[in-house]
LUMFI-677921 format. One record per atom (N, C-alpha, C): x, y, z; chain; residue in one letter; residue number from 0; atom name. Coordinates in Angstrom, 2 decimals. Example, Ala and Ser with C-alpha at 12.3 -4.5 7.8 and 13.67 -1.06 7.14 Angstrom:
LUMFI-677921
<node px="13.19" py="-5.69" pz="7.80" chain="A" res="a" n="0" atom="N"/>
<node px="12.30" py="-4.50" pz="7.80" chain="A" res="a" n="0" atom="CA"/>
<node px="13.20" py="-3.30" pz="7.80" chain="A" res="a" n="0" atom="C"/>
<node px="12.85" py="-2.25" pz="7.08" chain="A" res="s" n="1" atom="N"/>
<node px="13.67" py="-1.06" pz="7.14" chain="A" res="s" n="1" atom="CA"/>
<node px="12.90" py="0.03" pz="7.87" chain="A" res="s" n="1" atom="C"/>
end
This chain:
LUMFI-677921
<node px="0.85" py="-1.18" pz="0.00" chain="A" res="x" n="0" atom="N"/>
<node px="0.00" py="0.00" pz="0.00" chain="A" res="x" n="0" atom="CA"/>
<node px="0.90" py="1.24" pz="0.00" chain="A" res="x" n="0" atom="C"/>
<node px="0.65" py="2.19" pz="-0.90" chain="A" res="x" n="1" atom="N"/>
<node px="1.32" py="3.53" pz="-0.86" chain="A" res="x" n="1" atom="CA"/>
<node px="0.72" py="4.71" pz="0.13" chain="A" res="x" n="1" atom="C"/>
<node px="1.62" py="5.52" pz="0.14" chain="A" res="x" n="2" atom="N"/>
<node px="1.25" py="6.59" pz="0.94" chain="A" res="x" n="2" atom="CA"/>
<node px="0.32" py="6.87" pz="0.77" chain="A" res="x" n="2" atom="C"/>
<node px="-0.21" py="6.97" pz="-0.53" chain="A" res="x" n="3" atom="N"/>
<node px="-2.09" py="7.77" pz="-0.75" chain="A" res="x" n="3" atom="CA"/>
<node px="-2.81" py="7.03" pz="-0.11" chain="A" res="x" n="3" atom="C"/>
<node px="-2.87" py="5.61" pz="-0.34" chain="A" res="x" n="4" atom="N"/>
<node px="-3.91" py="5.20" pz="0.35" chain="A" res="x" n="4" atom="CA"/>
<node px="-3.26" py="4.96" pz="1.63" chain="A" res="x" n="4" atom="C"/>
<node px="-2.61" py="4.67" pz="2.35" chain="A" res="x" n="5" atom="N"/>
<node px="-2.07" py="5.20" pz="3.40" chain="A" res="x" n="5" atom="CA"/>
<node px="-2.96" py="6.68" pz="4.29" chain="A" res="x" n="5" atom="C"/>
<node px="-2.32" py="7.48" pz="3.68" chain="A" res="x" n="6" atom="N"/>
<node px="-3.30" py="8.61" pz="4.27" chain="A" res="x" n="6" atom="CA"/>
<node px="-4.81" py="9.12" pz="3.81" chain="A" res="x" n="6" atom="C"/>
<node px="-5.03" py="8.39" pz="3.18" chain="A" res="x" n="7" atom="N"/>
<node px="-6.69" py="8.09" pz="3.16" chain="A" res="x" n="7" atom="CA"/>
<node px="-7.36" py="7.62" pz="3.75" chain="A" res="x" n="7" atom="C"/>
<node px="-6.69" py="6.22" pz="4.38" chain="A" res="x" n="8" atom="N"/>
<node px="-7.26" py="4.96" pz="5.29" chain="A" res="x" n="8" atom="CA"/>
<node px="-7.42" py="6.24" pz="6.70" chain="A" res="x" n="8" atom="C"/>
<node px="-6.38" py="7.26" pz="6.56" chain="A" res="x" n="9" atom="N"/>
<node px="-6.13" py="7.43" pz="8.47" chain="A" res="x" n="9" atom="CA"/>
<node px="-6.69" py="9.01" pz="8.13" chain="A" res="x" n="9" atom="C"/>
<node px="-7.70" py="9.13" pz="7.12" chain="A" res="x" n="10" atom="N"/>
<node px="-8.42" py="10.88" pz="7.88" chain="A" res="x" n="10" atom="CA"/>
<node px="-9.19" py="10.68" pz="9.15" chain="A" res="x" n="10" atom="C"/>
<node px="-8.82" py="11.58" pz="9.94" chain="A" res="x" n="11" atom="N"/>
<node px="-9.15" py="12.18" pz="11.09" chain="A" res="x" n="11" atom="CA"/>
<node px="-8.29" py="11.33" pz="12.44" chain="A" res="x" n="11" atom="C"/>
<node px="-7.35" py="10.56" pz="11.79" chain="A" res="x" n="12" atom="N"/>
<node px="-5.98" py="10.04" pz="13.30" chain="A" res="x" n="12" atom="CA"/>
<node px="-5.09" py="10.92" pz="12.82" chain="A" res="x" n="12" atom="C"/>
<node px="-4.36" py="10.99" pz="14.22" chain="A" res="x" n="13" atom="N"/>
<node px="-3.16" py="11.69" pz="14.34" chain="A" res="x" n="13" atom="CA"/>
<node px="-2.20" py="10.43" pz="13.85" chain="A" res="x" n="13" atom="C"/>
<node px="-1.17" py="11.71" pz="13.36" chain="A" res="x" n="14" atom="N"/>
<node px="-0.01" py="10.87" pz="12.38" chain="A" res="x" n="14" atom="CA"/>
<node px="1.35" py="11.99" pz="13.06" chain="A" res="x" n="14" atom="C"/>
<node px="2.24" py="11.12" pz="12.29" chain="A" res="x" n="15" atom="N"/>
<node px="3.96" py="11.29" pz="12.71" chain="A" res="x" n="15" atom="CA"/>
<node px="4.34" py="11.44" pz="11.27" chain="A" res="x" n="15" atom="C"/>
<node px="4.65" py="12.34" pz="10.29" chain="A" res="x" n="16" atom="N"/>
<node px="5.08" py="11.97" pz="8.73" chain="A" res="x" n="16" atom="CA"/>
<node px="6.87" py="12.71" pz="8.50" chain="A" res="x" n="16" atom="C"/>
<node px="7.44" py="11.82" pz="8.05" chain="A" res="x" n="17" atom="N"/>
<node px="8.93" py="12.28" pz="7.99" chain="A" res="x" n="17" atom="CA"/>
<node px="8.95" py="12.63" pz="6.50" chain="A" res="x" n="17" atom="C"/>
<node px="9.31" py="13.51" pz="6.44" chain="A" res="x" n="18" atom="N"/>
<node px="9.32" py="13.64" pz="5.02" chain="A" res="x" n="18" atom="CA"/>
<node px="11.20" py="13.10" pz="4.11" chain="A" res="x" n="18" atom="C"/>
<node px="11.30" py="13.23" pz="2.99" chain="A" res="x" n="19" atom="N"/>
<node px="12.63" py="12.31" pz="2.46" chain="A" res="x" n="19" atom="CA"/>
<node px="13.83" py="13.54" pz="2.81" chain="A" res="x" n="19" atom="C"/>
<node px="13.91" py="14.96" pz="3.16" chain="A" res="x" n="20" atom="N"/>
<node px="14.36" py="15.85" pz="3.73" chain="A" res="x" n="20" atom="CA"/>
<node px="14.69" py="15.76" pz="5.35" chain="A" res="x" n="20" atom="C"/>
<node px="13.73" py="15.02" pz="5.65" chain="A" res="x" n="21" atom="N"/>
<node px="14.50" py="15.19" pz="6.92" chain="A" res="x" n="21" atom="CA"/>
<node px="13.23" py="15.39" pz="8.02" chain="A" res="x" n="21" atom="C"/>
<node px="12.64" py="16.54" pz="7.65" chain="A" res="x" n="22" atom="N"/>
<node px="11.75" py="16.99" pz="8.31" chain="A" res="x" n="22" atom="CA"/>
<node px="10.80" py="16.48" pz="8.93" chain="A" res="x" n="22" atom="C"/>
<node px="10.10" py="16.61" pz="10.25" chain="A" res="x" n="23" atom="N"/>
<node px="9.07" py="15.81" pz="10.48" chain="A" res="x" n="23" atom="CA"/>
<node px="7.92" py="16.78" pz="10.94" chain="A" res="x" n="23" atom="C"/>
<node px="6.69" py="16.61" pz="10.71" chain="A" res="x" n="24" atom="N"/>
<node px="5.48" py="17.19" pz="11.05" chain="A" res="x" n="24" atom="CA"/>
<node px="4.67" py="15.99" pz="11.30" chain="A" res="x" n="24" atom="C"/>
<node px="3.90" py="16.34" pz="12.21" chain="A" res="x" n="25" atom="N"/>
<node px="3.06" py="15.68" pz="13.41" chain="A" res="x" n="25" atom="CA"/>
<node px="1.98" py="16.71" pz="13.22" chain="A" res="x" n="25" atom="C"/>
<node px="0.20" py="16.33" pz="13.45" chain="A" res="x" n="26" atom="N"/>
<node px="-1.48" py="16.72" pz="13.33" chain="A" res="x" n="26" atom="CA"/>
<node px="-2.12" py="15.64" pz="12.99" chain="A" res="x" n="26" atom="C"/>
<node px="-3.28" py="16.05" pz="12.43" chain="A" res="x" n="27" atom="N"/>
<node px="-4.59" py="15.32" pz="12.04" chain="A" res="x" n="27" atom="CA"/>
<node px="-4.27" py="15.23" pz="10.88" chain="A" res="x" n="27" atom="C"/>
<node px="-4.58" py="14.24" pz="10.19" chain="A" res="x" n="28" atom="N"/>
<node px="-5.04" py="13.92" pz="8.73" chain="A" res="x" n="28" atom="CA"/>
<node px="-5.98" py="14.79" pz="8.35" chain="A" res="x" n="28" atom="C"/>
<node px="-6.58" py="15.79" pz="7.52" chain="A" res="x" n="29" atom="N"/>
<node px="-7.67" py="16.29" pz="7.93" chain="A" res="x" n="29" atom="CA"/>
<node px="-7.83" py="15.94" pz="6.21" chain="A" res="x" n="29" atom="C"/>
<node px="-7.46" py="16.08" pz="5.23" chain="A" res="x" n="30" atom="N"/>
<node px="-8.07" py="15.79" pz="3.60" chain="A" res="x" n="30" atom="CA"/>
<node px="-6.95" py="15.61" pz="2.94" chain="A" res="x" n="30" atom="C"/>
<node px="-7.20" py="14.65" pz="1.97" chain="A" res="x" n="31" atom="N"/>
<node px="-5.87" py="14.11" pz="1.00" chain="A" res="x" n="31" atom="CA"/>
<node px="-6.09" py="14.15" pz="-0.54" chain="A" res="x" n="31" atom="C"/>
<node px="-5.73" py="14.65" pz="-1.12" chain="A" res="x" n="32" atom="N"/>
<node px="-5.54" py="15.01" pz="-2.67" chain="A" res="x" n="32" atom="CA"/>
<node px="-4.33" py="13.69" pz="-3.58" chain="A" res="x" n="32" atom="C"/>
<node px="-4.79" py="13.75" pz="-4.60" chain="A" res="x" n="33" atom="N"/>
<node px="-3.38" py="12.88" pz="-5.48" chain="A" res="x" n="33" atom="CA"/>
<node px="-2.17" py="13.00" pz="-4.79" chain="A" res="x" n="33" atom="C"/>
<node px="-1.83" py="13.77" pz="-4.85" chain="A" res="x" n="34" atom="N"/>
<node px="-0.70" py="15.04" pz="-4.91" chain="A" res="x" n="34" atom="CA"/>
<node px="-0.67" py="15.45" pz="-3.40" chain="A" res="x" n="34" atom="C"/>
<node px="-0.91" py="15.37" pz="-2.03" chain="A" res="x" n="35" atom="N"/>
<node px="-0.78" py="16.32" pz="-1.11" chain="A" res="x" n="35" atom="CA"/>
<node px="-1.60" py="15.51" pz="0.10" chain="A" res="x" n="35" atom="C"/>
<node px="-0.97" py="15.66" pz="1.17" chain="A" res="x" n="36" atom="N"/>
<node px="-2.05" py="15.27" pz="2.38" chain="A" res="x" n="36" atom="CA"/>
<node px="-1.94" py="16.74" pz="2.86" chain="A" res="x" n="36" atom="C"/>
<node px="-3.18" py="16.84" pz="3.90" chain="A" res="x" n="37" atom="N"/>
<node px="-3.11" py="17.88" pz="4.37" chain="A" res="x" n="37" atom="CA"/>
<node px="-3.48" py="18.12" pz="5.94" chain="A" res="x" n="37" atom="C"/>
<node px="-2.72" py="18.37" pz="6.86" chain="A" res="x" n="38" atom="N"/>
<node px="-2.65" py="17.95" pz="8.47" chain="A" res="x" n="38" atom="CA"/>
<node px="-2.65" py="19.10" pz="9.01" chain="A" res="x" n="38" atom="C"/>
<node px="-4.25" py="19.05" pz="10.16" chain="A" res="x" n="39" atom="N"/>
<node px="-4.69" py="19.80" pz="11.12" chain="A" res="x" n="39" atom="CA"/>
<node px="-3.48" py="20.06" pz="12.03" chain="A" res="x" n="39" atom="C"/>
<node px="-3.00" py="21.02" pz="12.51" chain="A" res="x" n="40" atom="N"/>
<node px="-2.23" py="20.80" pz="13.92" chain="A" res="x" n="40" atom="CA"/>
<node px="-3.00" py="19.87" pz="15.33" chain="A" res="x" n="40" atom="C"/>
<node px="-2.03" py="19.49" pz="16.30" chain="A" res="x" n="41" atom="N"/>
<node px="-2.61" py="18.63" pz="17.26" chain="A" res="x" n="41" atom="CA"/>
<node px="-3.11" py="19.77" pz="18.14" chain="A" res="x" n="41" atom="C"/>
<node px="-4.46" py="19.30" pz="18.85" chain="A" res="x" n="42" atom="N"/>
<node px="-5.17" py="19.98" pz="19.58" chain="A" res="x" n="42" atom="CA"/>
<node px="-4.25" py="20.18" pz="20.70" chain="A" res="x" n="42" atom="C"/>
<node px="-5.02" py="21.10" pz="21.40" chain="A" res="x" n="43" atom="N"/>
<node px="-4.61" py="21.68" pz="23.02" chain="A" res="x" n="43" atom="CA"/>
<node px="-3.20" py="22.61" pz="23.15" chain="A" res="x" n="43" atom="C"/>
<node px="-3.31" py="23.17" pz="21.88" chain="A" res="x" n="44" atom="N"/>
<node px="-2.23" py="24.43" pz="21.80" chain="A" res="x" n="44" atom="CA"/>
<node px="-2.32" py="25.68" pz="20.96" chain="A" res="x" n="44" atom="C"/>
<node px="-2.28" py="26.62" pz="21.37" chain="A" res="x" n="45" atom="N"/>
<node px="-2.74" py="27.40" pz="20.58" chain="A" res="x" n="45" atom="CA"/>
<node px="-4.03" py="27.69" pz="20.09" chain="A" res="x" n="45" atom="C"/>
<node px="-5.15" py="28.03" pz="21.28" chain="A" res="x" n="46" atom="N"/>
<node px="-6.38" py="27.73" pz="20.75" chain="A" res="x" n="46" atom="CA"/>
<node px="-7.38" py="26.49" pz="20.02" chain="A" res="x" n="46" atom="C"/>
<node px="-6.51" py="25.50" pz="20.63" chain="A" res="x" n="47" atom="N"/>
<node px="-6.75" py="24.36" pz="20.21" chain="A" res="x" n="47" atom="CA"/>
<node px="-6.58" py="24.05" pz="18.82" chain="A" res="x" n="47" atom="C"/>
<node px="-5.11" py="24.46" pz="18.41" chain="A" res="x" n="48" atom="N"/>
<node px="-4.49" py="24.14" pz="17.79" chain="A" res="x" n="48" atom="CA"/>
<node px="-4.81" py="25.03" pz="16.12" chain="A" res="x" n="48" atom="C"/>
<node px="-5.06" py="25.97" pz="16.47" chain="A" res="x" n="49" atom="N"/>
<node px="-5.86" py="27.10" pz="15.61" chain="A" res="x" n="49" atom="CA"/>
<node px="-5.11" py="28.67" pz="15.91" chain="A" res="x" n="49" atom="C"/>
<node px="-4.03" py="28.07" pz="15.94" chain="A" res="x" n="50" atom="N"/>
<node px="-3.17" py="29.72" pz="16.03" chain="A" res="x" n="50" atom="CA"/>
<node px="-3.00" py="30.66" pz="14.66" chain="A" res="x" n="50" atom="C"/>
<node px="-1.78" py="31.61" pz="14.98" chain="A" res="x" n="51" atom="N"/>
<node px="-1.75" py="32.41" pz="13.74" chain="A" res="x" n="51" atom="CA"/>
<node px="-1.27" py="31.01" pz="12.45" chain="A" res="x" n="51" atom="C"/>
<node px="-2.06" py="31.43" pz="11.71" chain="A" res="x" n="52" atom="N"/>
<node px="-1.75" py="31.03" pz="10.39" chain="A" res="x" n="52" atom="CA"/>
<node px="-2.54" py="29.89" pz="10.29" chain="A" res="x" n="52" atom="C"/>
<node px="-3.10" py="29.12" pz="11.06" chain="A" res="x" n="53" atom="N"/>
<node px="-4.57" py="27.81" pz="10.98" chain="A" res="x" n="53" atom="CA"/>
<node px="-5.62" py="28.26" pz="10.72" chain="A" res="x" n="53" atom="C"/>
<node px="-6.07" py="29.57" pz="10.78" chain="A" res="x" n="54" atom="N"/>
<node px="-7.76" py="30.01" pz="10.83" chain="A" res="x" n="54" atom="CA"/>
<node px="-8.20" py="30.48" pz="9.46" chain="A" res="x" n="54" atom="C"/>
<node px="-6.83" py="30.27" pz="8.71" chain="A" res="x" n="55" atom="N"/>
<node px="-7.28" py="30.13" pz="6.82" chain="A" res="x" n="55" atom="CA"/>
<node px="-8.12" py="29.01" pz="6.23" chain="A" res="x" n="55" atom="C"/>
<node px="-9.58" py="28.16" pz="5.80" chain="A" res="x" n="56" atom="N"/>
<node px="-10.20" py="27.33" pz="5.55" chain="A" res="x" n="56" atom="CA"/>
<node px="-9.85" py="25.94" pz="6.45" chain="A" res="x" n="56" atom="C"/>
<node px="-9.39" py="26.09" pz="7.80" chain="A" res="x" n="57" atom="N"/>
<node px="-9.15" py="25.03" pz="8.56" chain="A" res="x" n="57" atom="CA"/>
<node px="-8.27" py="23.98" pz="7.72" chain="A" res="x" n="57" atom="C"/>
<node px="-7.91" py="23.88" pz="6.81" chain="A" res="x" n="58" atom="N"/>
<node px="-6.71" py="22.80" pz="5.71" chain="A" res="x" n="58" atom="CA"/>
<node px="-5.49" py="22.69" pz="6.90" chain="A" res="x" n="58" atom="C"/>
<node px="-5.36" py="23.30" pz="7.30" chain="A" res="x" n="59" atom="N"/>
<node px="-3.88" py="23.03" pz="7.51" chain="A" res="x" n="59" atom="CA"/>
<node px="-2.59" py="23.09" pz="6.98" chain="A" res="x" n="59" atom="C"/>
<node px="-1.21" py="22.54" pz="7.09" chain="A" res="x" n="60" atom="N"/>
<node px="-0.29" py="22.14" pz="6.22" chain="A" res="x" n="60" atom="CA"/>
<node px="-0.51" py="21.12" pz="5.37" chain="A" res="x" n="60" atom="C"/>
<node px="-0.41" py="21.37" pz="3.94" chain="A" res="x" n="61" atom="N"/>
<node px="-0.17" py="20.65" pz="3.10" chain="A" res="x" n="61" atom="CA"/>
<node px="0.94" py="20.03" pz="2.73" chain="A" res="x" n="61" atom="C"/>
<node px="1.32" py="18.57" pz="2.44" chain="A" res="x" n="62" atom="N"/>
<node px="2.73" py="18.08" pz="2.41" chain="A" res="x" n="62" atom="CA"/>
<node px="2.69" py="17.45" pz="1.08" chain="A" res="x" n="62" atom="C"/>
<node px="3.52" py="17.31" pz="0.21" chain="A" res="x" n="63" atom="N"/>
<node px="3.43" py="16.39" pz="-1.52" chain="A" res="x" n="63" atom="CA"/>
<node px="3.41" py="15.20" pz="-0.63" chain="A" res="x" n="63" atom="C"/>
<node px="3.08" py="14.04" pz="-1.70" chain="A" res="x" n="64" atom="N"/>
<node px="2.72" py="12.67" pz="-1.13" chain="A" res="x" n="64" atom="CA"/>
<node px="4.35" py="12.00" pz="-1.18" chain="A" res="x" n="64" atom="C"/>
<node px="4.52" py="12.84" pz="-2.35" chain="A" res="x" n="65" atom="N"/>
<node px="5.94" py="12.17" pz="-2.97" chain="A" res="x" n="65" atom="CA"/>
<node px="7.03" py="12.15" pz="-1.94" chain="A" res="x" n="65" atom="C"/>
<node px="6.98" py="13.37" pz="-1.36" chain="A" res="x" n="66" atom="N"/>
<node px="8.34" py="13.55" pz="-0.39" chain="A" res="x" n="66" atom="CA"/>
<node px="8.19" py="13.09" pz="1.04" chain="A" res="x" n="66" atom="C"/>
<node px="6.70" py="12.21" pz="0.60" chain="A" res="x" n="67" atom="N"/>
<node px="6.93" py="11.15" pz="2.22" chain="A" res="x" n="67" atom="CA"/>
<node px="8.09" py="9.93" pz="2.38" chain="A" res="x" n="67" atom="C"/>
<node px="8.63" py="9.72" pz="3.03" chain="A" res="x" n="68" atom="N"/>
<node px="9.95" py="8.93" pz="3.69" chain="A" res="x" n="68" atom="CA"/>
<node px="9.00" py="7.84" pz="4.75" chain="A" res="x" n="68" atom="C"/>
<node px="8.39" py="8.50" pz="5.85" chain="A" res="x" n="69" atom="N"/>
<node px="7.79" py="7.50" pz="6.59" chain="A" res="x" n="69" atom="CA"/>
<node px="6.57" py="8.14" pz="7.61" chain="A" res="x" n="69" atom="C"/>
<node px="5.53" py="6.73" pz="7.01" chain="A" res="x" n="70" atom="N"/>
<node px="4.36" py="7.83" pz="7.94" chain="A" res="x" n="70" atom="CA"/>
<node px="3.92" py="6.93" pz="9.58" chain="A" res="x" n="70" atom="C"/>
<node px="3.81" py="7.34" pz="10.89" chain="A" res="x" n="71" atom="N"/>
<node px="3.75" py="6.69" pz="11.52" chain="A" res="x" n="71" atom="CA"/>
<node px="2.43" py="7.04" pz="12.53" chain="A" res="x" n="71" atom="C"/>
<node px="1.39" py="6.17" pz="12.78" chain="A" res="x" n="72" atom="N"/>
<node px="0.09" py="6.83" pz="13.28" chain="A" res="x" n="72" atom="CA"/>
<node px="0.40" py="7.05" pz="15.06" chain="A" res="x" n="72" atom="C"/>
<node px="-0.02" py="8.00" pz="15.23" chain="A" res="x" n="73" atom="N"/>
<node px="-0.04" py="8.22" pz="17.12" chain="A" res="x" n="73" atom="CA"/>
<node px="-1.08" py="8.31" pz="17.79" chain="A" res="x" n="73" atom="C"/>
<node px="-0.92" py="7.35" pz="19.12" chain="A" res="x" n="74" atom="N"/>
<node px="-2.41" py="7.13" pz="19.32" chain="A" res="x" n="74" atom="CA"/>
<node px="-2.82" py="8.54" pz="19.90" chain="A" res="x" n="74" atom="C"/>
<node px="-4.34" py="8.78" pz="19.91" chain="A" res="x" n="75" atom="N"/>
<node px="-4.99" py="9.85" pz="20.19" chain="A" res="x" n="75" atom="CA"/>
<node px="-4.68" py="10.46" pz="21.23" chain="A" res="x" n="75" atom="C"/>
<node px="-4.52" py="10.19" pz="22.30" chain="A" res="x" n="76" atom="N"/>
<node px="-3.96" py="11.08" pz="23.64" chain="A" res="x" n="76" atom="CA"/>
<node px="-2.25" py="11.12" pz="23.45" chain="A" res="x" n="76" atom="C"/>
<node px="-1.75" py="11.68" pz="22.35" chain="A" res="x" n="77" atom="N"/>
<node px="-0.60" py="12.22" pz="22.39" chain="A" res="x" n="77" atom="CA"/>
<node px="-0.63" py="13.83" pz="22.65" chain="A" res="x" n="77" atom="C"/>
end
């Protein structure tokens, strides 16, 4: 199974995604495109997770599918 369906199976769990850079971002699955997942921040920060720069159409960060490396799910009370 690839990343797309990968992050299709898991809208609305929290995830761990490393991208092939290095980088890692951690939220919600919140909607997934060909091309792009797109992750809520994790609640209980920042207005519940709705600070500056989240209160644009609730999307979140968008990440390419391509430059996923490794996606890892976290259980809900993280």
């Amino acid at each position: 199974m690839g990343h797309y369906e990968t992050c299709r199976r898991g809208i609305g769990r929290p995830v761990q995604i490393r991208m092939s850079n290095g980088a890692v971002h951690r939220g919600v699955i919140d909607r997934v495109s060909p091309g792009s997942v797109f992750l809520r921040p994790l609640g209980g920060r920042n207005y519940d997770g709705y600070g500056y720069g989240w209160g644009w159409g609730g999307f979140g960060t968008g990440l390419a599918i391509g430059a996923i490396a490794a996606i890892a799910f976290l259980p809900f009370f993280w």
